[in-house]
N, C-alpha and C positions, 0 to 999 in steps of 0.2 A: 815289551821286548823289541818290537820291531822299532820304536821309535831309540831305544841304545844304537841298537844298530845301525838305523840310519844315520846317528850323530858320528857315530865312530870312522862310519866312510866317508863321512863329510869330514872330519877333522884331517884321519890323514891322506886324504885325496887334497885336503888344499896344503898340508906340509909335505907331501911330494912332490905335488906343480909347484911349488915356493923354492924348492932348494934343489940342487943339483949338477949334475956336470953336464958334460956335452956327447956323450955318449949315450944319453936316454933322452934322447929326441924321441926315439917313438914311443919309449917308454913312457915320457909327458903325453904323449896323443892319447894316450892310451888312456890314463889316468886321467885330462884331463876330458873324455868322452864321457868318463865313469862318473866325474863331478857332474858333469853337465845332466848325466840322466839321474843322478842324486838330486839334483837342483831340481828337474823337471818331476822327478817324484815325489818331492817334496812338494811341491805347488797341487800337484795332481792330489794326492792329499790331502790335501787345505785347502782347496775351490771343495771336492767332494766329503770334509768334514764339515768344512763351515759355510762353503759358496753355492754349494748345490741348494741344502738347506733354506740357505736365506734368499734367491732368487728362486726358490719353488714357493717360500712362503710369501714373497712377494708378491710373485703370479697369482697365488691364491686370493691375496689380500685386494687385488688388482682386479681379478674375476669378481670375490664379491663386491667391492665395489661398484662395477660394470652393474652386476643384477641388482645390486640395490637401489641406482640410480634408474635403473629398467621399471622395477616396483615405484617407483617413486613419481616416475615420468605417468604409469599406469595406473594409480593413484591421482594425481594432479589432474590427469585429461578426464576420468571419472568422475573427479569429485567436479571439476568445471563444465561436464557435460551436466551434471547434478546440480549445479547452481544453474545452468543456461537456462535447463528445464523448468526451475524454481523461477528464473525468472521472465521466464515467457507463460509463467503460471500466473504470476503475481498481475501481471499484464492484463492480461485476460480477467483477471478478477477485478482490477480495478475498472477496466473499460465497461464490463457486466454493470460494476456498483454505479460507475457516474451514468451508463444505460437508467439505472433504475432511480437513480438520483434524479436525474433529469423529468424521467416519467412521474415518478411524486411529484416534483415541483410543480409538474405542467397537468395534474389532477388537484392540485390543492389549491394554483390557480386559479383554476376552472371553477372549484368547488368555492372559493373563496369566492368570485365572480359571481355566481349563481346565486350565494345568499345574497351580497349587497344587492344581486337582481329582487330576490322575495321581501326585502326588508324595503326598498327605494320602492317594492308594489305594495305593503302593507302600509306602507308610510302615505303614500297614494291615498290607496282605499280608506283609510280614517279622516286625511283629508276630506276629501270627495265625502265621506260620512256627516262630518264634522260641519262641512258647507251645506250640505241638505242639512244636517237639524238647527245650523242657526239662520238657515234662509227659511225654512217652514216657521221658526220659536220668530224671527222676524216679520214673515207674514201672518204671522196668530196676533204679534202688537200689532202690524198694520189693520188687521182684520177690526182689534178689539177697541180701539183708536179710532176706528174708520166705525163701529157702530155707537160709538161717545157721544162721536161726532155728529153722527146721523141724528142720534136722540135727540143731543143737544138741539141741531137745529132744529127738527121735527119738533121738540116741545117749544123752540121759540117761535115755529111756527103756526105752530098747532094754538099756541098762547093769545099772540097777533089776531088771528084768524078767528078763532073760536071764541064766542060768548057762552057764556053759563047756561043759557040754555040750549043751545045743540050741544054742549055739554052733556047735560042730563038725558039727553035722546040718543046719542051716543052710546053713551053704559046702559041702557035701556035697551037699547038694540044688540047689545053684546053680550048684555045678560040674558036675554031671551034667546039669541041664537046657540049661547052654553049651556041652556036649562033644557 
């Protein structure tokens, strides 16, 4: 209803400011105040039908955006305080691991070090073993070599020297002193 009506003073508000004589000079002021606050009601209208609407929904659209990017900002700096943490974590666990990295290498060294020390003394000691049993097994030939030898000469001396009868006085005398 009210929009008939607004059309109807809008139509003949602009066919009486259109036509006329010269006698309704104020009579056009008149009419034409009336378009003019038709015109202005009109607008007032249509900002508060359609403009109010749509720059509140803006605003709104604009607000949440604002807080979404707020959430998102607050988010972001959380989640990067969560990885800093992560990675002043990882840090730390890697410096611990090559701590103990280092510390094995520098025990297994050690430990490594130490056997070649027991093996370079075992190795030693069977030497040094091995040197006394063939310097003794070599003074047992020199020994058994050196009493060959003795016989040998001793019976070629003993041969030379001795007659057949101090011979017999000999074993004579040997046998008596074993009997």
């Amino acid at each position: 209803m009210k929009k008939v009506l607004v059309l109807s003073l809008f139509v003949s508000g602009v066919a009486l400011a259109s036509g006329g004589g010269e006698g309704h000079d104020s009579m056009m002021l008149i009419w034409k105040t009336i378009n003019t606050l038709i015109l202005l009601g009109a607008l007032i209208y249509i900002i508060k039908r359609w403009g109010v609407p749509f720059f509140e929904n803006r605003r709104n659209s604009i607000v949440s955006m604002v807080e979404e990017a707020k959430r998102a900002k607050e988010e972001s700096e959380k989640a990067l305080k969560d990885a800093e943490a992560k990675l002043e974590d990882a840090k730390m666990k890697f410096n611990e691991t090559l701590k103990i990295a280092e510390e094995t290498a520098k025990k297994e060294r050690e430990a490594a070090l130490n056997e070649a020390r027991e093996i370079a003394e075992r190795i030693k000691a069977q030497a040094k073993e091995t040197i006394e049993i063939e310097i003794k097994r070599g003074e047992n030939e020199l020994r058994r070599y050196a009493v060959r030898k003795a016989l040998e000469i001793s019976e070629k001396i003993i041969k030379e020297k001795v007659n057949p009868e101090v011979e017999k006085e000999i074993i004579k005398k040997t046998l008596k002193a074993l009997s």
